[in-house]
C-alpha positions as CSV (number, residue, x, y, z in Angstrom):
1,X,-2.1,-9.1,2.2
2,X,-2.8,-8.1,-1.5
3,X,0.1,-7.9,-3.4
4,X,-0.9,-5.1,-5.5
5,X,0.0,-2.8,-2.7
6,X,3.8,-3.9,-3.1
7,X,5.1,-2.6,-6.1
8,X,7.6,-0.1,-4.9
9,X,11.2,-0.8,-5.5
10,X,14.2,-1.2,-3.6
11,X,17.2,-2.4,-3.0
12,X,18.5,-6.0,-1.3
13,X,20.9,-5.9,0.7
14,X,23.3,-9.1,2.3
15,X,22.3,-9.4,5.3
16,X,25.8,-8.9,6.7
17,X,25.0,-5.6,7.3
18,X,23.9,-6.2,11.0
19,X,26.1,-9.0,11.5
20,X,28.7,-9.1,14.3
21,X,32.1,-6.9,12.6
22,X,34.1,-10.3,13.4
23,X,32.1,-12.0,11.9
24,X,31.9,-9.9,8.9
25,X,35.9,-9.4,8.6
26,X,36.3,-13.2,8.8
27,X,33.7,-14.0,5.8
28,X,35.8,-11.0,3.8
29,X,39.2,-13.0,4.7
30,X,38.2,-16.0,3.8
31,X,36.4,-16.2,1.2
32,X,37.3,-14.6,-2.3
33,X,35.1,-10.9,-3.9
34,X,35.6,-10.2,-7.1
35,X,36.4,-6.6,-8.0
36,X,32.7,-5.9,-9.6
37,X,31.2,-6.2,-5.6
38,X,33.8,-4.3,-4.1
39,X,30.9,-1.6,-3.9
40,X,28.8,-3.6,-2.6
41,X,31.3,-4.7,0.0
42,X,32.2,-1.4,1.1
43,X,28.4,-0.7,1.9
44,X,27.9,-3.7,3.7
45,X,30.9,-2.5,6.0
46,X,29.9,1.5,6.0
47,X,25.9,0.0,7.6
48,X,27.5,-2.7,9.9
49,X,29.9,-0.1,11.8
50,X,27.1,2.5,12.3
51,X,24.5,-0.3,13.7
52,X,28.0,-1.3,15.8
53,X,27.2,0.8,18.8
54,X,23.0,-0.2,18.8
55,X,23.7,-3.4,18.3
56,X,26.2,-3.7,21.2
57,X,23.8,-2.2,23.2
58,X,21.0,-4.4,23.1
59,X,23.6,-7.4,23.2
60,X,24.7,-6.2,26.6
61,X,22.2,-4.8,28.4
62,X,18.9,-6.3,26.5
63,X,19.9,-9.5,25.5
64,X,20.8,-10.7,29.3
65,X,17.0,-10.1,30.3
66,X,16.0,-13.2,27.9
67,X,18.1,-15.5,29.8
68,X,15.6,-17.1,32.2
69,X,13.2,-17.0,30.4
70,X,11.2,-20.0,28.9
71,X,10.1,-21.5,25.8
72,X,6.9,-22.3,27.2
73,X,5.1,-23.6,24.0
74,X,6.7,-26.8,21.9
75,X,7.4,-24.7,18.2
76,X,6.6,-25.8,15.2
77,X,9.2,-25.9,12.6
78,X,8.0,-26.0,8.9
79,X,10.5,-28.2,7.0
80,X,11.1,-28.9,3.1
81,X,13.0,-27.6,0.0
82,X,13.3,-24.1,-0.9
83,X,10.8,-24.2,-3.9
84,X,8.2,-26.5,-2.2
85,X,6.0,-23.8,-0.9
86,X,7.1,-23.1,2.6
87,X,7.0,-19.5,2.2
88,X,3.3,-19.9,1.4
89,X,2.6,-22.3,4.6
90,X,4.5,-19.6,6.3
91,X,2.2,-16.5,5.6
92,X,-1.0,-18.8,6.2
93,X,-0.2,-20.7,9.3
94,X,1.0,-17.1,10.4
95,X,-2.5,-15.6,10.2
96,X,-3.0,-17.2,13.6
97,X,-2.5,-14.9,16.3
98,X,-0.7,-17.2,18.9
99,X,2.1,-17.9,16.2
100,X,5.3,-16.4,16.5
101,X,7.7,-15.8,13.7
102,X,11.1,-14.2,13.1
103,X,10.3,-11.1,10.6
104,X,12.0,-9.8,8.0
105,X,13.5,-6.8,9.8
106,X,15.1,-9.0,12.5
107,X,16.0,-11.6,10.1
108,X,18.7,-8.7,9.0
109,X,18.9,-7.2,12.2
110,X,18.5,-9.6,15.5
111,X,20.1,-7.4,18.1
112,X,18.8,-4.4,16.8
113,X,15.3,-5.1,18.0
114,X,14.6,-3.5,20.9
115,X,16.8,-0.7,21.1
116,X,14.3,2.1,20.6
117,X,16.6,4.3,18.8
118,X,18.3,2.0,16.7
119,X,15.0,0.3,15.9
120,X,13.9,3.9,15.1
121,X,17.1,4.5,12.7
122,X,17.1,0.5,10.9
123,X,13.7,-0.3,10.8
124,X,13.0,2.7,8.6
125,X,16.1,2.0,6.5
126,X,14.9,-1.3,5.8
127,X,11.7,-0.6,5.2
128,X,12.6,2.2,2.8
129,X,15.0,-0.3,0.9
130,X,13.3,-3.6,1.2
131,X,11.6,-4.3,-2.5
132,X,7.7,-4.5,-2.6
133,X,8.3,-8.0,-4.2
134,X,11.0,-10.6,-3.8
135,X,12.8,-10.6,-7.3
136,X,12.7,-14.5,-7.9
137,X,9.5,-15.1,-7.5
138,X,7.1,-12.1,-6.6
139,X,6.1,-12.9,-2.7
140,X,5.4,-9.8,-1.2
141,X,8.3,-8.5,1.0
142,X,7.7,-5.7,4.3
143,X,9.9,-5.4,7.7
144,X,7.4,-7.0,9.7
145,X,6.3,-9.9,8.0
146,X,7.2,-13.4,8.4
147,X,10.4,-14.3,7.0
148,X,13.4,-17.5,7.4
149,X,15.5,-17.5,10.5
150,X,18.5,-18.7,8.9
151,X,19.7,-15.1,7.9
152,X,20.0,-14.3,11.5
153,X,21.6,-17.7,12.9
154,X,25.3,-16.3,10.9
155,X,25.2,-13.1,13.4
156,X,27.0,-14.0,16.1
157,X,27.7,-17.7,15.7
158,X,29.7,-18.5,12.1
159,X,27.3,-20.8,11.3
160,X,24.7,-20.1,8.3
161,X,23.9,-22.0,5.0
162,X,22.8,-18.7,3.8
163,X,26.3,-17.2,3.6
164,X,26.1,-18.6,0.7
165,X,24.2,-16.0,-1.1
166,X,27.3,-14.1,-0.9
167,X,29.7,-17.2,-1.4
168,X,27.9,-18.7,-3.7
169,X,31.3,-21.1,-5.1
170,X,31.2,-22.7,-1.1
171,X,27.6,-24.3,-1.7
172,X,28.9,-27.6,-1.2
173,X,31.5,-26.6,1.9
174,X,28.7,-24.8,3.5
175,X,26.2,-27.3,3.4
176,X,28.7,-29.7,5.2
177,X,29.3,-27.7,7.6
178,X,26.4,-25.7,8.3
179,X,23.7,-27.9,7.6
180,X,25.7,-31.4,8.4
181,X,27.4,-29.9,11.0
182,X,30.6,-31.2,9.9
183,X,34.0,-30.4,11.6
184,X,31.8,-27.9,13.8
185,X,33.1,-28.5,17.3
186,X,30.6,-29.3,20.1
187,X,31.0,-26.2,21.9
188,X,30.1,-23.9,19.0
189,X,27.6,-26.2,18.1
190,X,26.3,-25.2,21.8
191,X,26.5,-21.6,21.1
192,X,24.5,-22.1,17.9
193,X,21.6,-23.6,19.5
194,X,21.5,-21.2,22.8
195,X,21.7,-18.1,19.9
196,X,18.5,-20.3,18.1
197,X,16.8,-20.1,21.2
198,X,17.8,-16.4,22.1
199,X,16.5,-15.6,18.8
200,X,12.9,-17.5,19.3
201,X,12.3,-15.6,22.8
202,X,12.9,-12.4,21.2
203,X,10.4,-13.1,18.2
204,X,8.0,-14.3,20.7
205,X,8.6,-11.2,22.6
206,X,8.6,-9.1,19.5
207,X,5.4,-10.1,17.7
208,X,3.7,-10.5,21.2
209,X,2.5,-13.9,20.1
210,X,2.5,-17.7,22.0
211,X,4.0,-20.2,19.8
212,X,7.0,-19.9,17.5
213,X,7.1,-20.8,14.0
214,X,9.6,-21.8,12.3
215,X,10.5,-21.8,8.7
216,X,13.7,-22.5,7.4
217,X,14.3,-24.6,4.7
218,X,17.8,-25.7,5.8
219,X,16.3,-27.4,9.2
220,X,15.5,-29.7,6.6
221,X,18.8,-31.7,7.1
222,X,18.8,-30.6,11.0
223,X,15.9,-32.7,12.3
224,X,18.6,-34.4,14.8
225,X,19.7,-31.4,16.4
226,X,15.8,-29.2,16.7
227,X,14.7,-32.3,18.9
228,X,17.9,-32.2,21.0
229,X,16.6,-28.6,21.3
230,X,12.9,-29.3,21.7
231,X,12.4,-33.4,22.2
232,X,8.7,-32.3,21.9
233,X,8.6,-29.9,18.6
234,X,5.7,-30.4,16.2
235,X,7.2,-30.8,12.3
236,X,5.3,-29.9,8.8
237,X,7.4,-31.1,5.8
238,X,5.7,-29.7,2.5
239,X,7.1,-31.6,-0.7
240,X,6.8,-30.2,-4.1
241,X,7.6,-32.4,-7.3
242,X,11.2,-32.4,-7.7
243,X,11.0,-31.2,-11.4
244,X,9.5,-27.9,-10.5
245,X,11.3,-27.2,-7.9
246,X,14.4,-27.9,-10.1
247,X,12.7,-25.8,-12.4
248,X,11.4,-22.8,-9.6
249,X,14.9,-23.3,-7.9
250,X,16.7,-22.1,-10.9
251,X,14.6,-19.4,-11.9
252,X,15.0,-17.9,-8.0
253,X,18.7,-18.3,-7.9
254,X,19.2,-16.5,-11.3
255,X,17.0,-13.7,-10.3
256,X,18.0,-13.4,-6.9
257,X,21.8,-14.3,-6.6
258,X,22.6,-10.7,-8.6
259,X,21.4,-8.7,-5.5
260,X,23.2,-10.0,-3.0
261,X,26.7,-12.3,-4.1
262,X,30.0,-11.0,-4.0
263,X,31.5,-13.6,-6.0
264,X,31.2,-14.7,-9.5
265,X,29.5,-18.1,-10.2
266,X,28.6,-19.5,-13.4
267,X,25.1,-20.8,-14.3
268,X,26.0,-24.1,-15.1
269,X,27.8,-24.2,-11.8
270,X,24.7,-23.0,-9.7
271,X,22.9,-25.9,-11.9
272,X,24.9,-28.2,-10.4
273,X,24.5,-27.4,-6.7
274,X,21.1,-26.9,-7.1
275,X,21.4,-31.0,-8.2
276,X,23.9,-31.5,-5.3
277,X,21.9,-29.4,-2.6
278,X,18.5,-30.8,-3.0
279,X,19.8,-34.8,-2.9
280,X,21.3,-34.2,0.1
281,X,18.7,-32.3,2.0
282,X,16.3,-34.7,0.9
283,X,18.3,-38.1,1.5
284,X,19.1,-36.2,5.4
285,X,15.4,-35.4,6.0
286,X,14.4,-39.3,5.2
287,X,17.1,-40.8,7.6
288,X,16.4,-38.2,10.2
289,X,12.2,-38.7,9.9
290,X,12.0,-41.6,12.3
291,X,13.7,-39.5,14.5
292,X,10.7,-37.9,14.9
293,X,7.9,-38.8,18.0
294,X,4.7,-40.1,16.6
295,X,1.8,-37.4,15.5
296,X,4.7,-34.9,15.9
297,X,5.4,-34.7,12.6
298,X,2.6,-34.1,9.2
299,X,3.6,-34.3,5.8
300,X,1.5,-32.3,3.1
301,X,1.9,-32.3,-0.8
302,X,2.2,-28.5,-2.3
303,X,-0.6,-29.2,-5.0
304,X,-2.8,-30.4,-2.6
305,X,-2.3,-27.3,-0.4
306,X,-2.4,-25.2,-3.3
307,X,-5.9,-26.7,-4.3
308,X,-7.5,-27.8,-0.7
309,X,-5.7,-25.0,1.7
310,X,-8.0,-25.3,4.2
311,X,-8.4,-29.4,4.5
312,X,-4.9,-29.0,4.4
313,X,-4.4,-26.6,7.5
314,X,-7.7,-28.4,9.6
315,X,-5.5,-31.5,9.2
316,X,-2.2,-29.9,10.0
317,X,-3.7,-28.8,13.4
318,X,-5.9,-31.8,14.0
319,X,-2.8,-34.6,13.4
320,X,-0.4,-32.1,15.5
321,X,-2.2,-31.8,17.9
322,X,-2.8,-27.7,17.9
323,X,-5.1,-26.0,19.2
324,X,-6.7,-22.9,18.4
325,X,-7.9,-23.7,14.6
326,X,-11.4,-22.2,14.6
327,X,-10.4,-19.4,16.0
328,X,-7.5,-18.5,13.6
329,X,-9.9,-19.9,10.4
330,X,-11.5,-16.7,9.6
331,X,-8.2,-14.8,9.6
332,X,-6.6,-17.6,7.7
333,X,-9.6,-17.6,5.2
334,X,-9.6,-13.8,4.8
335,X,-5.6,-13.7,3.8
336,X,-6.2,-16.4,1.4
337,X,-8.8,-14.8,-0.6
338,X,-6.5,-11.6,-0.6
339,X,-3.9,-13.7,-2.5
340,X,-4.4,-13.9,-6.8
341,X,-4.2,-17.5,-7.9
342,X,-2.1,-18.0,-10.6
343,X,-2.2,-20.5,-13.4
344,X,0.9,-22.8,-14.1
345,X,2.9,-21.5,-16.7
346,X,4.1,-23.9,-19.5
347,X,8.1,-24.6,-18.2
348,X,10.9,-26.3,-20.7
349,X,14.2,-28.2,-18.8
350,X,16.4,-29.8,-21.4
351,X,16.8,-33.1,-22.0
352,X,20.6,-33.9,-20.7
353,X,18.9,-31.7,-17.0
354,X,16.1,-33.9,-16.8
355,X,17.8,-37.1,-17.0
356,X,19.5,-35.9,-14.2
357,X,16.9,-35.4,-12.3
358,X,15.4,-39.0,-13.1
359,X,19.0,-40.7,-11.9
360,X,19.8,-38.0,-9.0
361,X,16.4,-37.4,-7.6
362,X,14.9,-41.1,-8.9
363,X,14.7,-42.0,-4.7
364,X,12.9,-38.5,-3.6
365,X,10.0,-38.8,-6.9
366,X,9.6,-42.6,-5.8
367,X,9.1,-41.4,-2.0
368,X,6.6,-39.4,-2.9
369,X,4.6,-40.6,-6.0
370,X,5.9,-38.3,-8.2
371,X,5.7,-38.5,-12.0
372,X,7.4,-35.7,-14.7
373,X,4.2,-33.2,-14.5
374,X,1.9,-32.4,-17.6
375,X,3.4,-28.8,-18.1
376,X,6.6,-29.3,-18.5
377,X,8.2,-29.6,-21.8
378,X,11.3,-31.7,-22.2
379,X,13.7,-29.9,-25.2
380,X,16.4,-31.4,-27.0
381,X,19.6,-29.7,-25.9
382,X,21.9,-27.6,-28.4
């Protein structure tokens, strides 16, 4: 899609707003607002009680109907870092019409999907909020297009990294617990993974497509727990060099954190997890890669992908094992000639940053052949 036809403005919304109340009133109660959100708090509350009675609805009387039925094709579940160009992968892989995906509309609003009137009513809310662009980083944004699952996985379950973009001080606890699983008893753990699979059978349903695809960033660190799910999933990791996406990473979270936190969080904080965050997701992803059957699993550079998109996606299918790659090529070929290329801009990371990079994130640019790239500048610090 060209992106010149998404300009309009809007507002971003958490995407508590069609989140289960309980679950709602216990990330209030636990978790500290400062006064300058109360607003924003009060909203999120005022759209979450009217979608109360739709939302029950479709989780009573919809819902049930996707019991029995099966996952009949293995998903494929894009993994790798925030900034690493997953969203990218996303929207081309997604140009194949057997692939399923969770969009942006029932990211925000899972069991609001198929209720016809309160599709009707939330649909067109979010469409008329929902920016033309995404703030940090100008990706196109609509209701129906492809967009992370992880938003939705908090709705029910209490158990999303992205709560985060509200708590933004529990970076650290939440990636323990949401991404490591840690002190999450079994049981919910069990209720995680049967919502995960509630939510792939409705995308399926909703896009009228075969195969789900997946991408979440925070799966990254979950490899473990998707093949207890599906023992025979197919994996893509796309890896970016770690000082860009220290760089890109940044840049998103300063632009994009305004719109939807309701606590405050210094910039030198955020630095920090960002540091924290990415050694851990990458350290998890390496021990839990072996984990993974043989020609289940493809591994693709960002530049590479950026330069050779379509020897990168032949590949994809061909080592996967997918089928259905000359018939989705012209589609694929079509959407990337709608997208502007864009030269790299010259970036500056002070010196004190980047030497932590080299000590923190030494083992992921050795993994992957990475050296500090030719654009960016390295600055004295003040």
């Amino acid at each position: 899609m060209s992106q010149k036809k998404n300009s309009k403005k809007g507002v971003l919304l958490p995407p508590a707003v069609g989140y289960s109340f309980h679950i709602v009133l216990k990330l209030i109660s636990d978790n500290k607002i400062n006064f300058k959100y109360y607003l924003r708090t009060i909203i999120i509350l005022i759209v979450n009680l009217i979608n109360f009675p739709f939302r029950t609805y479709e989780r009573l009387f919809i819902n049930p109907r996707f019991k029995n039925i099966n996952i009949e094709k293995d998903p494929i579940f894009i993994l790798g870092h925030w900034r690493s160009g997953t969203t990218h992968l996303h929207n081309v892989l997604s140009q194949d019409s057997q692939m399923a995906y969770t969009t942006t509309y029932q990211s925000v609003f899972p069991d609001t999907l198929f209720n016809k009137l309160g599709r009707l009513l939330f649909k067109g809310f979010a469409t008329l909020l929902i920016p033309g662009k995404r703030a940090g980083d100008n990706v196109t944004l609509g209701s129906s297009l492809p967009q992370e699952e992880e938003f939705a996985l908090g709705d029910k379950t209490p158990i999303s990294f992205y709560y985060f973009w509200m708590f933004p001080t529990k970076i650290p606890e939440y990636y323990q617990r949401f991404i490591r699983f840690s002190g999450i008893k079994e049981k919910q753990l069990d209720k995680w993974k049967n919502e995960y699979k509630l939510l792939i059978k409705k995308a399926i349903k909703n896009t009228n497509k075969e195969r789900f695809l997946s991408k979440n960033p925070p799966n990254t660190g979950r490899v473990k727990e998707l093949l207890q799910m599906f023992p025979n999933a197919r994996f893509i990791h796309i890896h970016r060099n770690p000082v860009e996406v220290f760089l890109s990473t940044q840049n998103f979270f300063n632009k994009m954190m305004p719109h939807l936190q309701l606590q405050n969080i210094s910039k030198e904080v955020v630095d920090n997890h960002i540091v924290q965050v990415y050694k851990d997701l990458m350290s998890d992803y390496l021990e839990q890669r072996d984990l993974i059957p043989k020609n289940h699993l493809v591994e693709i550079k960002f530049d590479e992908f950026e330069i050779n998109p379509i020897d990168e996606v032949k590949r994809i299918y061909s080592d996967l094992g997918i089928n259905g790659y000359q018939e989705a090529l012209p589609n694929i070929e079509a959407y990337l000639s709608s997208m502007k290329s864009y030269k790299k801009n010259t970036h500056t990371i002070k010196e004190s940053q980047m030497n932590v990079l080299k000590n923190e994130w030494r083992f992921s640019m050795e993994e992957w052949n990475y050296v500090i790239p030719n654009n960016i500048s390295i600055v004295k610090d003040e």
